[in-house]
C-alpha positions in Angstrom: 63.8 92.4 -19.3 65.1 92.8 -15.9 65.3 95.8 -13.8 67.5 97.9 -16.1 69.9 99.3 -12.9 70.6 95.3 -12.3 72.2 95.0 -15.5 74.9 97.5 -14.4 75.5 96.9 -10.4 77.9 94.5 -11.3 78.9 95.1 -15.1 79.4 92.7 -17.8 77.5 93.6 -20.8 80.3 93.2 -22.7 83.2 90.7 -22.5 85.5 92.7 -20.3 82.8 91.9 -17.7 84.4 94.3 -15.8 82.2 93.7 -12.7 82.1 97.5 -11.6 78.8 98.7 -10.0 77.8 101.5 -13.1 74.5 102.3 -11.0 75.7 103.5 -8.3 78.2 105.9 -10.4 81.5 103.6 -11.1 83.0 103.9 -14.8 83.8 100.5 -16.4 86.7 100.3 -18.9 84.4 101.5 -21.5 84.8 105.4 -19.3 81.0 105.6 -18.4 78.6 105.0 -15.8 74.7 104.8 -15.9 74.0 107.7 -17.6 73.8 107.5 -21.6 76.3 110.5 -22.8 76.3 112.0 -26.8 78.1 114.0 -28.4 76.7 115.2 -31.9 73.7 114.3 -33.6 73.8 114.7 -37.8 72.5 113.3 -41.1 75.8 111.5 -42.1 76.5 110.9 -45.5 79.6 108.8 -45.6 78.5 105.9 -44.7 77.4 102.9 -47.4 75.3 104.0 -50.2 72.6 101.2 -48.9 72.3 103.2 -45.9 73.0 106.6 -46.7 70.5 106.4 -49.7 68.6 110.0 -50.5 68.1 111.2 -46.4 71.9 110.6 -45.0 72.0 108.3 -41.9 70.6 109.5 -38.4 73.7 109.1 -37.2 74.3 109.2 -32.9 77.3 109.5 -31.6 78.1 108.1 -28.1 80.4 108.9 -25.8 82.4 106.4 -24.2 83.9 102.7 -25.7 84.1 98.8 -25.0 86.7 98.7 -26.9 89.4 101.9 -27.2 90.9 100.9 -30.4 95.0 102.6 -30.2 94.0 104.5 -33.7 90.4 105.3 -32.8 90.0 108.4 -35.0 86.6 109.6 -32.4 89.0 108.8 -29.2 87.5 112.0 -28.2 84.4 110.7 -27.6 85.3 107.1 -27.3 88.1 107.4 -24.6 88.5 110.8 -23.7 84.7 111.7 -22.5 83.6 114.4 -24.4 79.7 114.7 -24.5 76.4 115.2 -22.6 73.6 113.4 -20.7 70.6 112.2 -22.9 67.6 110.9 -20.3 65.1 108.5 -21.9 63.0 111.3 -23.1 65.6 113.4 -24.7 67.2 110.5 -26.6 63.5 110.0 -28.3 62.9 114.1 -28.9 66.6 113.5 -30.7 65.4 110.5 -32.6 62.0 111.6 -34.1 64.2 114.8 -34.9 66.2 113.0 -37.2 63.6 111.3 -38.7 61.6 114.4 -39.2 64.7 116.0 -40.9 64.7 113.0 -43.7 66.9 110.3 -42.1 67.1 106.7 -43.5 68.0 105.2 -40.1 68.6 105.8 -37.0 72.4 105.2 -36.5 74.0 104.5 -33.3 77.6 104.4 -32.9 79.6 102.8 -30.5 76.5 101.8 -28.6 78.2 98.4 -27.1 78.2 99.5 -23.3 74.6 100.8 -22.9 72.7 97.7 -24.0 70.0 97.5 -21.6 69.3 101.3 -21.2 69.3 101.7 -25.4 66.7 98.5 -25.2 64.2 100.7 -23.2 65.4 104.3 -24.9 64.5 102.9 -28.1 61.4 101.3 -27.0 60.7 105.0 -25.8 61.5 106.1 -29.4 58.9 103.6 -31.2 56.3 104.1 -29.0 56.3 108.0 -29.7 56.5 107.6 -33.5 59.8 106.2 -34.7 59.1 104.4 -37.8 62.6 104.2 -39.6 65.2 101.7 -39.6 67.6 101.4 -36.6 71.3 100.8 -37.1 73.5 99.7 -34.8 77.4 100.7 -35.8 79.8 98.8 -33.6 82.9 97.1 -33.3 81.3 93.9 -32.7 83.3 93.0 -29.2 79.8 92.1 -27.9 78.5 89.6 -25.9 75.5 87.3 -27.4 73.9 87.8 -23.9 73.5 91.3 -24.2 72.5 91.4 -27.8 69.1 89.3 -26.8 68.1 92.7 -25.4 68.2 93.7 -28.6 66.3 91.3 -30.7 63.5 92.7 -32.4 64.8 96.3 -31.8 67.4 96.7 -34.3 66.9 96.7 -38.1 70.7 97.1 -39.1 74.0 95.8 -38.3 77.0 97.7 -39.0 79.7 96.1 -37.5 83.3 96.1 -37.5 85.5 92.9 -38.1 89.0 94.5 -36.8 91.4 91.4 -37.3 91.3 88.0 -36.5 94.7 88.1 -34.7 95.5 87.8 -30.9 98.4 89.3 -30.8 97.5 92.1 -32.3 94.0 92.3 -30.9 95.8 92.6 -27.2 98.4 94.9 -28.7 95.7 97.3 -30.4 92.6 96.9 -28.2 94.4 95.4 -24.7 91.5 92.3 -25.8 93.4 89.3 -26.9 89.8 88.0 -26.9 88.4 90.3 -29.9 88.7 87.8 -32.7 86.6 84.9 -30.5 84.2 87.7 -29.3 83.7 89.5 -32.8 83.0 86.6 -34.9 80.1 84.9 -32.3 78.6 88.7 -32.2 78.5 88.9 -36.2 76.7 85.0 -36.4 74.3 85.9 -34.1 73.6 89.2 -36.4 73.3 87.3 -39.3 71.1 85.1 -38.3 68.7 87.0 -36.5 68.7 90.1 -39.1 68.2 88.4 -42.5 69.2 90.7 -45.4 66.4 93.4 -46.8 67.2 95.5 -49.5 64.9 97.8 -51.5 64.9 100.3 -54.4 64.1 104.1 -53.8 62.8 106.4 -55.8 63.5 110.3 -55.1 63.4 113.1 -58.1 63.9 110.4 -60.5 66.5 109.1 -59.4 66.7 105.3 -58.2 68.6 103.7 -55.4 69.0 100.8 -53.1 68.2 100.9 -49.4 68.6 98.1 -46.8 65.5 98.0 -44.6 67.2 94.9 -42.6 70.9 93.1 -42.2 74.1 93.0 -41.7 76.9 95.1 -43.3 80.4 93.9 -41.8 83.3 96.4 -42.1 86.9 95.6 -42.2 89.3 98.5 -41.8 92.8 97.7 -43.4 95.7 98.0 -41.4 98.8 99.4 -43.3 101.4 96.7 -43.5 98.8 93.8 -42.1 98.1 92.5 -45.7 97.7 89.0 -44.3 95.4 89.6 -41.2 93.1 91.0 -43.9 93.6 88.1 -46.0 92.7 86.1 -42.9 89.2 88.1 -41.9 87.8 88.0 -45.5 88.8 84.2 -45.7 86.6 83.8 -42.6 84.1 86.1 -44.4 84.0 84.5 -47.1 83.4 81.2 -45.2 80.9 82.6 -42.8 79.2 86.0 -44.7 79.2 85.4 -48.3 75.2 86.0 -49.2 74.3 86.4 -45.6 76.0 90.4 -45.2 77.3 92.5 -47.4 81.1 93.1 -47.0 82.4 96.7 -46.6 86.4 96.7 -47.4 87.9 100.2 -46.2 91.0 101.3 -46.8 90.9 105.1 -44.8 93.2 104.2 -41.6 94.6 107.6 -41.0 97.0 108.6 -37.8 95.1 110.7 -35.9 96.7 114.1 -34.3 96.0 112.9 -31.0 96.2 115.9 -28.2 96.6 114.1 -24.7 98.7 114.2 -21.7 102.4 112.4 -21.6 101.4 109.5 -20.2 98.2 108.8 -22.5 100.4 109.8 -25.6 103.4 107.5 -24.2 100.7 104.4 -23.5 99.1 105.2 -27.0 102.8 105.2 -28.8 103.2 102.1 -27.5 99.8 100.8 -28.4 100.4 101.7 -32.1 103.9 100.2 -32.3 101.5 97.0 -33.1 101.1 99.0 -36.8 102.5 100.8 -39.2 101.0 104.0 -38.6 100.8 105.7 -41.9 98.6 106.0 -44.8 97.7 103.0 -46.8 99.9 102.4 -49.9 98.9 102.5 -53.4 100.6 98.9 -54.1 98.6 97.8 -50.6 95.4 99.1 -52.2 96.2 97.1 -56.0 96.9 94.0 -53.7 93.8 94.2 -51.9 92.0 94.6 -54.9 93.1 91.9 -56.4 92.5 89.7 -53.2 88.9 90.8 -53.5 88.1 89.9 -56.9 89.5 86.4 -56.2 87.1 85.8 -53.3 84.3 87.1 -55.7 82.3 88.3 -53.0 78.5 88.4 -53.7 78.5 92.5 -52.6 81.0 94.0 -51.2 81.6 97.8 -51.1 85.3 98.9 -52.0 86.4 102.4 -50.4 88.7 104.3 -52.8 91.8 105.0 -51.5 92.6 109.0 -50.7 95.1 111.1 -49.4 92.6 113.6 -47.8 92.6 113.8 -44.5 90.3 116.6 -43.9 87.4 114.3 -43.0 89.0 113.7 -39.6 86.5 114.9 -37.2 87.1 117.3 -34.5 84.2 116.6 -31.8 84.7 120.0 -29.9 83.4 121.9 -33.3 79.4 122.5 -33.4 80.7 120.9 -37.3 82.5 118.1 -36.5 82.7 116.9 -40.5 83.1 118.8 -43.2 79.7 120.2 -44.7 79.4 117.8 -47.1 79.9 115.3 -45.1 77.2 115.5 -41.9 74.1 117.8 -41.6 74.2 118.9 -37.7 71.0 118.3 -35.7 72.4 118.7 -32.3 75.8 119.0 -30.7 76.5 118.8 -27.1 
């Protein structure tokens, strides 16, 4: 690997290639610099059975974002810079933390924009002890050139697959190139993380754990029945046996508290949507659009009305209690 500062002096790790010199303190579109910022450290449990198993998920979350998705339900972490500094060291202390407190995996979210410096963090990590599963839980608007940094590092893929469409791509994430981006980042997952599932055994119980993979999420977008349609054809096509498919069906608007501007640029963002709940007749369609594709395995969220999981970053609880086990909050 090269000199790690060289990878940001002039940016483009990910396919904004913004250009921006990060090293010397510049902030890319993704909001950050240099420095690797977090803002909450848990054992998550709402994430897929395979990887939540008995432990819950050693779940990271990073500030800052590639991508700043209009409905982003973290956008406080992900666009609005709420978090702290984690040096090499510190990042490792967390890691072995989580692993001593019974996590599966080590699970980092929105890690997209600090390639290089989680390369060498989580080389830090394994040479001190880490021995679990990492994850790495992204929106998949990666380039292929940055993940070879990662080969041989990560364990896990948990992707997103947000929708196939232009349009709505530049409407939603201001990337009319997500679709091309997304679906060269999930091939080069597949094929250089081969699927690895295992049973568990814990107080007689039994369950099944992937050690290795690729899980690709699609989140349904209320009143886009037919750019889901189109991302599980190309799943189908592309995934089927290779990843397991995770269908969601949770988009929630978020209570967003930003300035006029920021709530005027968001409102205009979202008008690429129907912002709402998804429908019960949207969720019996889907449903039925599944089963037709017969996916090898595929997770199906339940649709819900609650909202209360919505996380509120500021809390030293961002989730409910149920939900996330707090090791460290910035």
């Amino acid at each position: 690997m090269s000199n790690i500062q060289d990878y940001y002096k002039k940016c483009e790790q990910c396919p904004r290639a913004c250009g921006v010199d990060r090293s010397a303190g510049q902030k890319g579109f993704c909001g950050e610099d240099m420095k690797l910022r977090a803002a909450v450290a848990c054992l998550h449990f709402g994430e897929e059975p395979f990887v939540t198993v008995f432990g819950g998920s050693g779940t990271i979350f990073l500030s800052g974002c590639a991508l700043a998705c209009a409905f982003c339900q973290n956008y406080q972490i992900s666009q609005k810079g709420y978090g702290s500094n984690l040096s090499k060291d510190e990042f490792a202390s967390l890691c072995l933390k989580l692993q001593d407190a019974g996590a599966e995996n080590i699970n980092l979210v929105t890690p997209s924009h600090h390639i290089p410096l989680l390369a060498e963090y989580l080389t830090a990590a394994r040479n001190l002890g880490l021995s679990i599963p990492i994850c790495w839980n992204s929106s998949a608007y990666e380039s292929v050139h940055s993940l070879e940094l990662l080969r041989g590092l990560v364990d896990i893929w948990l992707p997103d697959l947000k929708t196939l469409n232009k349009a709505l791509s530049k409407k939603l994430f201001n990337a009319e190139d997500y679709p091309e981006s997304a679906k060269a980042a999930l091939l080069w997952m597949m094929e250089n993380s081969p699927l690895k599932i295992v049973e568990v055994k814990k107080k007689g119980q039994t369950k099944e754990k992937i050690l290795s993979g690729t899980i690709v999420r699609h989140l349904f977008l209320p009143g886009h029945f037919e750019d889901s349609a189109d991302v599980l054809e190309w799943l189908k096509e592309n995934a089927d046996g290779r990843a397991i498919i995770s269908l969601m069906s949770q988009y929630t608007p978020v209570p967003f508290k930003e300035e006029q501007e920021a709530a005027k640029k968001r409102k205009s963002a979202l008008e690429g949507l129907q912002n709402r709940l998804v429908s019960k007749e949207e969720d019996s369609d889907l449903r039925d659009l599944v089963e037709a594709y017969d996916f090898d395995c595929l997770f199906y969220q339940e649709l819900s009305d609650d909202t209360s999981w919505l996380p509120d970053f500021t809390r030293p609880q961002p989730f409910g209690n149920k939900l996330a086990k707090v090791i460290w909050h910035a």
